[in-house]
C-alpha positions in Angstrom: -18.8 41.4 3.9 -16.3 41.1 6.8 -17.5 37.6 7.2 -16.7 36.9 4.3 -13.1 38.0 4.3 -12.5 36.1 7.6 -13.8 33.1 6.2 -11.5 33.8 3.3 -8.4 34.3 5.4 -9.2 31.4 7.7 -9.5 29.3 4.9 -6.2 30.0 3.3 -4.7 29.5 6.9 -6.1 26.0 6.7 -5.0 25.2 3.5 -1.5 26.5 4.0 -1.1 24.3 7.6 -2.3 21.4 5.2 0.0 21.8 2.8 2.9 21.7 5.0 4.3 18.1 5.1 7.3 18.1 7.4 10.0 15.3 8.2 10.5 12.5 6.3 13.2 9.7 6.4 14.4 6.8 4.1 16.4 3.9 3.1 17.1 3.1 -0.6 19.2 0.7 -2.9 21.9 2.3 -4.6 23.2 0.6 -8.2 26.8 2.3 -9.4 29.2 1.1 -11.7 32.7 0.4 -10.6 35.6 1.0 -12.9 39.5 0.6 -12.7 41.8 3.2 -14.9 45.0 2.1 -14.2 47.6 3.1 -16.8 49.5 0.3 -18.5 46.5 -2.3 -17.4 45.8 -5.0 -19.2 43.7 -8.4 -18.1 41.5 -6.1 -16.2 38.9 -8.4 -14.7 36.3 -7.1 -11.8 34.2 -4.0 -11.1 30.9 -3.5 -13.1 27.7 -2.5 -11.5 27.2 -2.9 -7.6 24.3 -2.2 -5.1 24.6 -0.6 -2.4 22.8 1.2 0.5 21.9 5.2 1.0 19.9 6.7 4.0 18.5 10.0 3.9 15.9 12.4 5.4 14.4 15.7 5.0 11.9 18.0 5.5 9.2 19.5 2.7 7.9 22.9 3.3 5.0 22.5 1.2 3.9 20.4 -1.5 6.8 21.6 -4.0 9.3 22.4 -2.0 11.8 20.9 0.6 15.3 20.0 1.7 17.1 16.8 1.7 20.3 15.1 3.0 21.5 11.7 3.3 24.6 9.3 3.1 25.3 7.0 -0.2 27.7 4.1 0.4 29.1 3.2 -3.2 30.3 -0.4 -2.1 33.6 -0.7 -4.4 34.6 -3.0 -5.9 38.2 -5.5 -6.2 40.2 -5.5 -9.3 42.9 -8.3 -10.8 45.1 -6.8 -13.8 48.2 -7.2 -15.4 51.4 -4.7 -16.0 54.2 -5.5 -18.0 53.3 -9.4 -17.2 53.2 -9.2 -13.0 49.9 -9.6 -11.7 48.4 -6.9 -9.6 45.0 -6.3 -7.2 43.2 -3.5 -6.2 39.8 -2.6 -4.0 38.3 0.4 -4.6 35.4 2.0 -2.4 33.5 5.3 -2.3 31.2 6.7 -0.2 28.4 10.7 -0.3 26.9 12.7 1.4 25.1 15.5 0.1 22.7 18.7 1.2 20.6 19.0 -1.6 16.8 21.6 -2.2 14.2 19.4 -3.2 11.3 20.5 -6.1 8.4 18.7 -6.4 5.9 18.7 -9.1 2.6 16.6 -8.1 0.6 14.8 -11.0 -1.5 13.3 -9.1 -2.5 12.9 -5.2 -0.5 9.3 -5.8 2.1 10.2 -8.4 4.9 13.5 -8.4 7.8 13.9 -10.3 10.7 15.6 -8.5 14.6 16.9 -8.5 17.2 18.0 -6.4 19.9 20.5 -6.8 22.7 20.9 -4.1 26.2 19.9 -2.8 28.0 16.6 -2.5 31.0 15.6 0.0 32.6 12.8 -1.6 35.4 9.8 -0.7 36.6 7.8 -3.1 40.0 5.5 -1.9 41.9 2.6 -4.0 44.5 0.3 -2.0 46.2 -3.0 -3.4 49.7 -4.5 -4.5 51.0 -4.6 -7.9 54.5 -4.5 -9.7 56.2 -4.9 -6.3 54.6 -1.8 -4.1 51.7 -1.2 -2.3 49.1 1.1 -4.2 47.3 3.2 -2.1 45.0 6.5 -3.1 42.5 8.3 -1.8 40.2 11.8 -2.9 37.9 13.7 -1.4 36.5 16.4 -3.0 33.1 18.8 -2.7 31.1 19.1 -5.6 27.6 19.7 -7.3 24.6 17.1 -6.8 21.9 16.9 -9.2 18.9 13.8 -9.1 15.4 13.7 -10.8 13.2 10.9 -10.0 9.3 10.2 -9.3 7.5 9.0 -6.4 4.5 6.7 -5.7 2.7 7.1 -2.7 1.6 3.8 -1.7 0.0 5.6 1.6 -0.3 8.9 3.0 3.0 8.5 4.8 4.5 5.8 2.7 5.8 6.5 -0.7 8.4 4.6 -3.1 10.8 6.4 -5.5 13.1 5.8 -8.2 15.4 8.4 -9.1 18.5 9.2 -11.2 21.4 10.7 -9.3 25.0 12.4 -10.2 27.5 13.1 -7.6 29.7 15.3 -9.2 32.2 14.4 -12.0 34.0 11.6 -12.7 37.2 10.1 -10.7 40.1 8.6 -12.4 39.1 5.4 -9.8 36.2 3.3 -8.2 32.7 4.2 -8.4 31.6 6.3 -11.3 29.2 9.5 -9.9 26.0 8.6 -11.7 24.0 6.0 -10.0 20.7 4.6 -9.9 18.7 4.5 -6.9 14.9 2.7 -5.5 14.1 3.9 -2.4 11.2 3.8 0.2 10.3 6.7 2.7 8.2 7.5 5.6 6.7 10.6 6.4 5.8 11.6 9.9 
């Protein structure tokens, strides 16, 4: 019987030091739209979606959970409008980065869906001429981050992902919070 029970123990050992996964890193391509809410506007031309880069890394405990952070460049965007008949221009840019908890729920060996839940640090900054002054603005603010996406595991350290992300709320400027990201990984 004691065999037994140290066979059982032993094995749970094992299968709990194979579960753990550890470091990861990644690169992925970030697509955001780009907007311009400038009261009075009119002849707005410019913006619309844009792609971008994000790098990011983490670490999973296990096969569900884990923790992830990373930096999202929103590459802005450049604006020509009209007030009252005098042309104007404005660039707008916006950059993350967030600290987010990572769930993971595994279909298959190959397939997992997944989401994350955790804080964003974000930049957001508009600069141009219009109606004889110089415009410039910038916000930073802290806020919530959510993302859900699923992951294909091409290999056992490779894996591609798709995912769905918000960076907090809206700003009256520049890149709008939700985004769409692809991105590749390696595991170590």
């Amino acid at each position: 019987m004691k065999k037994i029970i140290l066979a059982l123990v032993a094995g749970a050992a094992v299968m709990g030091a194979a579960q753990a996964q550890g470091p990861y890193v990644g690169l992925g391509i970030v697509n955001a739209d780009t907007d311009l809410n400038m009261p009075g506007a009119v002849s707005v031309s410019g913006g619309g979606w844009k792609s971008s880069g994000k790098l990011f890394g983490g670490y999973e405990f296990d096969d569900t959970f884990g923790v992830e952070m990373g930096y999202t460049d929103f590459r802005g965007g450049d604006f020509n409008y009209m007030i009252a008949s005098v042309p104007g221009r404005v660039e707008v840019d916006g950059r993350a980065f967030y600290l987010a908890g990572k769930a993971t729920a595994p279909l298959t060996e190959q397939f997992a869906l997944y989401g994350k839940l955790g804080l964003s640090a974000t930049k957001f900054s508009q600069s141009g001429f219009g109606s004889g002054s110089n415009l410039f603005r910038e916000e930073s603010d802290t806020q919530g981050y959510l993302a859900v996406g699923a992951e294909y595991r091409v290999s056992r350290n490779v894996g591609v992902a798709l995912e769905y992300e918000r960076y907090g709320k809206s700003k009256g400027f520049g890149p709008k919070p939700n985004v769409w990201t692809l991105a590749a990984r390696y595991s170590f």
